[in-house]
Every structure is written in structure tokens, then in C-alpha cells.
C-alpha positions as CSV (number, residue, x, y, z in Angstrom):
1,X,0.0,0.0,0.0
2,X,2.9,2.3,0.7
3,X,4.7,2.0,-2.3
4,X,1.4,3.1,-4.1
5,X,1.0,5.8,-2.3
6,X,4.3,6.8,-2.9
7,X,3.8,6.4,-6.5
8,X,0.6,8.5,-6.6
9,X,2.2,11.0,-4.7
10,X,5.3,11.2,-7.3
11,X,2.9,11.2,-10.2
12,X,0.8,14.4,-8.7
13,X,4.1,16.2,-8.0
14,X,5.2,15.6,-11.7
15,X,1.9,16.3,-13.2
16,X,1.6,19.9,-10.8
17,X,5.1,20.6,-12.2
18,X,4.5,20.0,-15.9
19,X,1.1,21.7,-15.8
20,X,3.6,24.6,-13.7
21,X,6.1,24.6,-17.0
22,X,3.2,24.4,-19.2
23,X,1.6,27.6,-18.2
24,X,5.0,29.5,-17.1
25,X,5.8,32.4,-19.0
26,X,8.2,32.0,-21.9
27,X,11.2,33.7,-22.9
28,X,10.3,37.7,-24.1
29,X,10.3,38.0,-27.8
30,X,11.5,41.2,-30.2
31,X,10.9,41.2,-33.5
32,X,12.0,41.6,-36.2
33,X,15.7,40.0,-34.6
34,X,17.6,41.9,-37.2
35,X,17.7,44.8,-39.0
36,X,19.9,46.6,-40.8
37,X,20.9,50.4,-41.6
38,X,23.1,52.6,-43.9
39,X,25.1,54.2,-41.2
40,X,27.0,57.9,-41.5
41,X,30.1,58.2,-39.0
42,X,31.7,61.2,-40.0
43,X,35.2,61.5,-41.1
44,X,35.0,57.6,-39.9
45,X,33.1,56.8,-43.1
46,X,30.5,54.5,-42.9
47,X,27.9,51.9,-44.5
48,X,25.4,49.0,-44.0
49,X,25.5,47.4,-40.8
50,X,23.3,45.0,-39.0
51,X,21.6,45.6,-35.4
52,X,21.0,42.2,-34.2
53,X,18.1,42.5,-30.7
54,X,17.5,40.3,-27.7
55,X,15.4,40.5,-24.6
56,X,15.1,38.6,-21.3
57,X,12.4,40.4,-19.3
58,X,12.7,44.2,-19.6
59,X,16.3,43.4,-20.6
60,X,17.7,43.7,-23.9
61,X,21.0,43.9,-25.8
62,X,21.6,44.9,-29.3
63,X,24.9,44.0,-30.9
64,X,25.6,46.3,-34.3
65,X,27.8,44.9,-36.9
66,X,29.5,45.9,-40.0
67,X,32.4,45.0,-42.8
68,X,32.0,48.4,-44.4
69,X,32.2,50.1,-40.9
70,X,36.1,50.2,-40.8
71,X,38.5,50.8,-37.6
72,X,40.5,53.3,-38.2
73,X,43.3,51.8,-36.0
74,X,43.9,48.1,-34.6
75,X,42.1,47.5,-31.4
76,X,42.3,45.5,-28.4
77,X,39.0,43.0,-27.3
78,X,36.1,45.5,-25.1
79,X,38.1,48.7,-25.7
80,X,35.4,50.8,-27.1
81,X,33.1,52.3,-24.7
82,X,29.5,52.6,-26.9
83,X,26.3,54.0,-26.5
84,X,23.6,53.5,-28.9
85,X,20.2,55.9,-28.2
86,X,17.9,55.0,-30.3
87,X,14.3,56.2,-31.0
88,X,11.2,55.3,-29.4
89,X,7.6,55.8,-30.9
90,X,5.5,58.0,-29.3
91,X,8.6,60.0,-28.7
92,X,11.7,60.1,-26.0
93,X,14.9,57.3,-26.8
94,X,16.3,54.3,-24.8
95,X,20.4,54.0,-24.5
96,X,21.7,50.7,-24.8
97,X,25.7,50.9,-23.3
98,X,28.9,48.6,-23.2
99,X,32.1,48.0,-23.9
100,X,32.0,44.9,-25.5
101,X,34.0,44.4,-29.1
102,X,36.6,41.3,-30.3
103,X,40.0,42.6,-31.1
104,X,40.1,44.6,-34.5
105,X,42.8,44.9,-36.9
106,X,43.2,48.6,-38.8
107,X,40.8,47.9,-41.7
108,X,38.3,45.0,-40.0
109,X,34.4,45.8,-40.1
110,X,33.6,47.2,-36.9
111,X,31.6,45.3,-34.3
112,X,30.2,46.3,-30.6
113,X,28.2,44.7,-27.9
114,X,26.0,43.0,-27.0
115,X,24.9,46.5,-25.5
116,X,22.3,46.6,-22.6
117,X,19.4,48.4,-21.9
118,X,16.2,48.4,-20.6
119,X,12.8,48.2,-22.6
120,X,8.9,47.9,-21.7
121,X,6.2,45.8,-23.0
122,X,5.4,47.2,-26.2
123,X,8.7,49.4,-26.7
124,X,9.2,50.1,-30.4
125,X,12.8,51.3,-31.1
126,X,14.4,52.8,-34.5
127,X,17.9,53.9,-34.8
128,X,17.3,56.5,-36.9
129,X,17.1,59.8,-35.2
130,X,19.3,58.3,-32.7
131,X,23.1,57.8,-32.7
132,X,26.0,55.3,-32.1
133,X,28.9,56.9,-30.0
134,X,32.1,55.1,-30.3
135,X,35.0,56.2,-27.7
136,X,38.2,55.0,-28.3
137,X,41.0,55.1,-26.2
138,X,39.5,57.4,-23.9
139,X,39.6,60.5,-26.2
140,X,38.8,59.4,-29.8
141,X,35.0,59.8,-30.6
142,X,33.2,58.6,-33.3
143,X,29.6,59.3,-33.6
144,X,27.5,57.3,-36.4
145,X,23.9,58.5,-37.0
146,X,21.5,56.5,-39.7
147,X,20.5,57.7,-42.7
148,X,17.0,56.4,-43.1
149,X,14.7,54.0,-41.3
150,X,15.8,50.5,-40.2
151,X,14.9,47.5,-42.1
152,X,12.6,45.6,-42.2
153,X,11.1,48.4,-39.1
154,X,11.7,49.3,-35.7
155,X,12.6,46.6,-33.0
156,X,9.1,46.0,-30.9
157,X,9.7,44.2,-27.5
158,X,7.2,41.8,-25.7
């Protein structure tokens, strides 16, 4: 009698616990994942890169990526302090910050983060009207604003 107990027991606690997974929120979505702009840094040059988006939660990272983005100079792994503020709908922006980047060689494509910030249900963000800041070294800044509307469209969070 015990041992079916016991069984009975261990089949309530896994049934309670799958039914708990089953109806447990999953992982925040954004979408579209990717997008991609033609970006204007300057005397820096600039290009198409990709924005590539994330979220946990209120969370999120965006990584930006480009081979026609150039470093001016060869750099060593999370040297570059960024800051990308991009546009919300409805108006205000949302700053996403790091200093995360792989070692660069003078000529590679540029590429920073994943850069964090913090987004709301419903958040719809756009780099253009917003800006990349790059500092290098402490002093060297370079500041890359798009030149249109992100495609496919603005990152919307869950």
C-alpha cells in the first residue's frame, strides 16, 4: 500500500510541475531579430550594418555589426566604450551601453556589444534619429547616426 502511495504521490508532483512549466511564461520575444541600416560616421566613413536585438524580461541587448564600418586603427577586445540611443515611438529614446567588441585589426568591419538596456512591453525602437557613440581610447570619438529607417522596421519588445 505504501509504495502506491508513494507512486501516486510522485505522479501528482510531476503532473503539478509539468502543468507549472506548461503555463509558465516564456522567454520575451522582439521582432524583427535583425535589422539593418546605412550608417553615417563622419570622417570615420560609414555603410550598412546590422543591429541584431535580444530581450530577457525588460532586458535587452543589441549588438551592431558591419564589414564596411572600418576601424580606423587596430584594437584590443572591449576597448570601445558605446552607446547607442535609439528612438522610441510616441517619442523620448532608450540607451543601450557597453564596452563589449573582439580585437580589430586597422581595416576589420567594426563590431560592438552585445549592448544593454532596458525596454517595456510594447517598446518600439528605431535607430534613426538616434546615434551610435564610439569612444576609443579614452579620447577618440566617433559618432554614427543613420541615414534612413531601419529595415525591415523598428525593433518591438514583448
Amino acid at each position: 500500500m505504501r509504495c502506491k502511495r508513494l507512486g501516486i504521490g510522485a505522479a501528482l508532483a510531476a503532473g503539478t510541475l509539468a502543468a507549472g512549466l506548461a503555463l509558465a511564461p516564456g522567454a520575451a520575444a522582439v521582432v524583427p531579430q535583425s535589422a539593418t541600416i546605412i550608417a553615417d560616421c563622419g570622417a570615420y566613413g560609414g555603410g550598412e550594418a546590422t543591429l541584431t536585438a535580444t530581450q530577457t524580461g525588460t532586458s535587452a541587448t543589441i549588438t551592431l555589426s558591419s564589414s564596411e564600418i572600418t576601424s580606423p586603427l587596430a584594437l584590443d577586445a572591449d576597448s570601445i566604450a558605446s552607446t547607442l540611443t535609439m528612438t522610441k515611438a510616441g517619442g523620448g529614446t532608450t540607451a543601450f551601453t557597453g564596452t563589449k567588441n573582439p580585437a580589430m585589426a586597422a581595416g576589420d568591419g567594426v563590431s560592438v556589444g552585445p549592448l544593454t538596456g532596458t525596454v517595456a512591453p510594447g517598446d518600439s525602437l528605431e535607430a534613426f534619429g538616434g546615434s551610435l557613440q564610439m569612444v576609443i581610447f579614452g579620447f577618440i570619438t566617433v559618432t554614427c547616426t543613420a541615414e534612413g529607417a531601419q529595415s525591415p522596421g523598428p525593433f518591438v519588445f514583448e
